[in-house]
C-alpha positions, 0 to 999 in steps of 0.5 A: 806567453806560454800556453797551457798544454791540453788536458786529457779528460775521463767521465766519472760517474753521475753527480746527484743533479744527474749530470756527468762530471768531466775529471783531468786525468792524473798523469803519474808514468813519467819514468814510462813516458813523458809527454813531447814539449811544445818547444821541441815540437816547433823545433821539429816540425820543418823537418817533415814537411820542407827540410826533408832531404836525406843527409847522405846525400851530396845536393844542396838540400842533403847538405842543409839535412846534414848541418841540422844533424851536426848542429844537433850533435854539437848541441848535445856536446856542449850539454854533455861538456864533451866532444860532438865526434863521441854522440853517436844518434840510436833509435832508443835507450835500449839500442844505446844500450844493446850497442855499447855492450854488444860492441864493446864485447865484441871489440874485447882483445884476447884475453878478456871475454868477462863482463860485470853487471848488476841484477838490477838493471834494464832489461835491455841489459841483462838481455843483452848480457844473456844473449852474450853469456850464450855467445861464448862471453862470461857474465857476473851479476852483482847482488844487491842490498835491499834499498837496491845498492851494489856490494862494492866488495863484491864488485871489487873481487869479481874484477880479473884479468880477463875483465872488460867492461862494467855496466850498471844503470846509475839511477834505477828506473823502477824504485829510483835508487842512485848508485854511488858513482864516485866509489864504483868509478875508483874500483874501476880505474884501478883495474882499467875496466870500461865503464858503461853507464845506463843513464837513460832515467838519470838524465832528467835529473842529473848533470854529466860532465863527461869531459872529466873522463868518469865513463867510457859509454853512457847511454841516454834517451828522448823520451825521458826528458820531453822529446819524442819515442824513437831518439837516443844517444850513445857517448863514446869517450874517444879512444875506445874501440866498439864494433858496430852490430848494425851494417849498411850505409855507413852512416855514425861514424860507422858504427849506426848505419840507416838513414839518419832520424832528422826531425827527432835528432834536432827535436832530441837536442831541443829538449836536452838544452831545456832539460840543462837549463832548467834542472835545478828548478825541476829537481827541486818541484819534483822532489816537494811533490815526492817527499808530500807523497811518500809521507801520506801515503806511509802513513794513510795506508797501512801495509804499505812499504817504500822501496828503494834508498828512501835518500839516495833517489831519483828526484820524482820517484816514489815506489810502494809495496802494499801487502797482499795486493796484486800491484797490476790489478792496483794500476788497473783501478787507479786507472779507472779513476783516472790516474796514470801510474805502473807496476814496474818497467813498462817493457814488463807491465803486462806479465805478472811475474814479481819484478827482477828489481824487488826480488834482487832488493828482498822485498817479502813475499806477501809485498812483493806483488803489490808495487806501485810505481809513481813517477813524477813530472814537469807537469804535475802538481800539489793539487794533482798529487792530494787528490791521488792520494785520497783515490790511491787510499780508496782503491787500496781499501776496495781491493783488500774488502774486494779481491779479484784476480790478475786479469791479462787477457787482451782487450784487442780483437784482429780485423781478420777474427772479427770478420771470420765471427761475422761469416760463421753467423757466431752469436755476438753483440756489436756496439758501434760507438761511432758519431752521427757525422762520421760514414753512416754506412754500418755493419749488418746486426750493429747496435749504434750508440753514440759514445755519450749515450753509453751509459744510458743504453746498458740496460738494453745490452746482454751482459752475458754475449760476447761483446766487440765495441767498435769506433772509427779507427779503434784507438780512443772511444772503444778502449774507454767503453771497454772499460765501462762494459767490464765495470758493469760485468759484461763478460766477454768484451773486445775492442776491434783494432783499427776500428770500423775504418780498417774494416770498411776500407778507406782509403782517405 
């Protein structure tokens, strides 16, 4: 029997009988995150605790340590329809990435120093390519249409003797647009250019058959398809020559030395198999959910623009622009309603700058600072997606009647400041949302709260003090009561990190 995984909860405000409504939270990041499958969990845990040796080493324990990480490799080999000795294990999509490019160039023959990429990629590729361009490389970025494809022609005429390698990401993680693999793949056997693939967000929807000779490097990651943060992949199709960018004890065929990740590779190669298994049925929920999206939401909110191929897309990603509306500020106050979603990469989410993707896609300018992006997940469903759409109408409508400024101050407030405020007797409020049972010692001058009595207790708080909220280890209620306190226009509010723990020194 499958259990139903656990729901995060959030308090809205009073029902008119006067009690408080619990809601589930929305959770609608899935291109950012997805959430660790139980399965790969169970799958993972003996690794920790009671298979735990290092798989360099040479004892019987090391040996065991060393089969699990083989058995995980030729998992996803048969996934993947290629050979176990072309996985290699990263510590991410990112690295996956930084790797093939940065090895590949520097295994690029004399006279080839020229790479081709698009202006639509990943940051860990275009950075990667402008760290490379510095170091003596040559680098051209393709252009693209405004549903976010390459110019082929283009891609074609750029291609000389001096070209190496081609990288491009084969569904855009921001407005989910796939490229056409099939006619880039035909440009680039004529000229003999290796093909890098970023696969990391096409992996949750796509098949790969790599032994059908498509792609020299594909990168993919863990925490896409329900395995942990921390894990990915890089394929190497046998034959190709890449330089490590990381030295040490060997380990990878050479090419990732550091001690090998067991846990998250077995748990990695779980969810790979269940990702296989289970595609079509996914694809075809997400892409139900997707299309009910994109329908109300076009025709309920004016001003409101679907960017990307609206075809050619990833299954469970639906991107908007809404005019004149500040897309942060849009995340900001969905997310206090309860709903999870973003403007664009997470890498990137704190600045406010126009994303790279949009403005290569020519999105106009009164649009191009309101994009909200919505990806879709195993875990979401009809009910979820209705009552999103009707708090998405609502908080449009707010903040065109309401407009605030993009804020990015941080909400965090060092153990190190805090205590430096406390020596210089400096005029703050202190609000200890700590529970009864937890130590009962307390900072001199604190207002102790309960969390549950928070909203109760503001008419006895200054508005107008600087304010730093404080729970036990700084990571869930003082976030949440941040958010109540900016609600309520306190001016000043902090969250001090690592809460009263770290500050009353714990050691337990």
């Amino acid at each position: 029997m499958t259990r139903k995984p656990a729901e995060v909860l959030f308090i809205t405000e009073k029902e008119g009988n006067g009690t408080i409504m619990f809601q589930k939270r929305i959770y609608l990041d899935n291109a950012a995150t997805t959430r660790t499958r139980r399965q790969v969990l169970s799958e993972m845990k003996k690794y920790f605790s009671r298979e735990y040796a290092n798989p360099s080493s040479i004892h019987r324990d090391g040996l065991i340590a060393r089969g699990s990480i083989e058995m995980a490799r030729e998992r996803i080999a048969k996934v993947l329809h290629c050979s176990s000795h072309e996985i290699i294990f990263t510590g991410s999509g990112t690295e996956a990435n930084n790797l093939a490019l940065t090895g590949a160039a520097r295994g690029f023959t004399k006279p080839k120093n020229h790479i081709i990429t698009t202006s639509v990629e990943h940051s860990s590729v275009l950075h990667t390519s402008q760290m490379l361009e510095k170091s003596g490389f040559r680098v051209t970025y393709l252009s693209v249409n405004h549903h976010g494809h390459i110019n082929l022609e283009q891609l074609e005429n750029s291609i000389g003797p001096a070209t190496g390698l081609f990288s491009m990401i084969c569904a855009n993680n921001e407005i989910g647009t796939v490229q056409d693999l099939e006619k880039i793949y035909e440009i680039l056997k004529r000229h003999s250019v290796l093909f890098h693939l970023d696969a990391v967000a096409a992996l949750p929807f796509m098949k790969f058959r790599l032994d059908e000779g498509r792609f020299d490097l594909v990168s993919f990651s863990g925490h896409k398809i329900y395995a942990p943060k921390g894990i990915g992949v890089l394929y190497i199709k046998s034959g190709v020559e890449i330089q490590p960018v990381t030295f040490g004890g060997g380990q990878e065929f050479s090419l990732r030395s550091g001690t090998e990740n067991i846990p998250y590779i077995v748990g990695l190669s779980r969810a790979f198999q269940l990702n296989d298994r289970e595609k079509d049925k996914y694809n075809q929920k997400l892409i139900k959910l997707k299309k009910y999206i994109i329908e109300n939401v076009l025709f309920k909110i004016p001003g409101s623009i679907l960017v990307g191929d609206p075809e050619k897309r990833a299954p469970g990603s639906a991107g908007f622009c809404f005019q004149n509306i500040n897309g942060k500020m849009l995340v900001k106050e969905l997310s206090r309603h309860g709903v999870d979603s973003s403007s664009g990469a997470a890498c990137s989410s704190p600045r406010n700058d126009p994303s790279h993707v949009l403005a290569a896609c020519g999105i106009p300018a009164d649009y191009i600072f309101g994009f909200l992006r919505i990806t879709l997940g195993r875990y979401n469903n009809k009910r979820q997606v209705k009552r999103f759409i009707g708090i998405l109408e609502k908080v449009v409508k707010n903040i065109r009647e309401n407009p605030v400024e993009y804020s990015n101050e941080s909400i965090f407030i060092s153990q190190e400041e805090f205590r430096k405020k406390i020596e210089q007797n400096e005029e703050i409020q202190i609000i200890d949302l700590r529970f009864p049972r937890i130590p009962s010692s307390e900072i001199h001058g604190s207002i102790r709260i309960p969390p549950w009595l928070l909203k109760y207790k503001l008419k006895q708080l200054d508005r107008e003090k600087e304010t730093v909220v404080i729970c036990y280890q700084g990571d869930v209620l003082s976030p949440d009561a941040y958010q109540v306190l900016k609600d309520k226009k306190f001016r000043n509010v902090k969250v001090l990190k690592g809460g009263y723990f770290s500050y009353a020194g714990f050691s337990f």
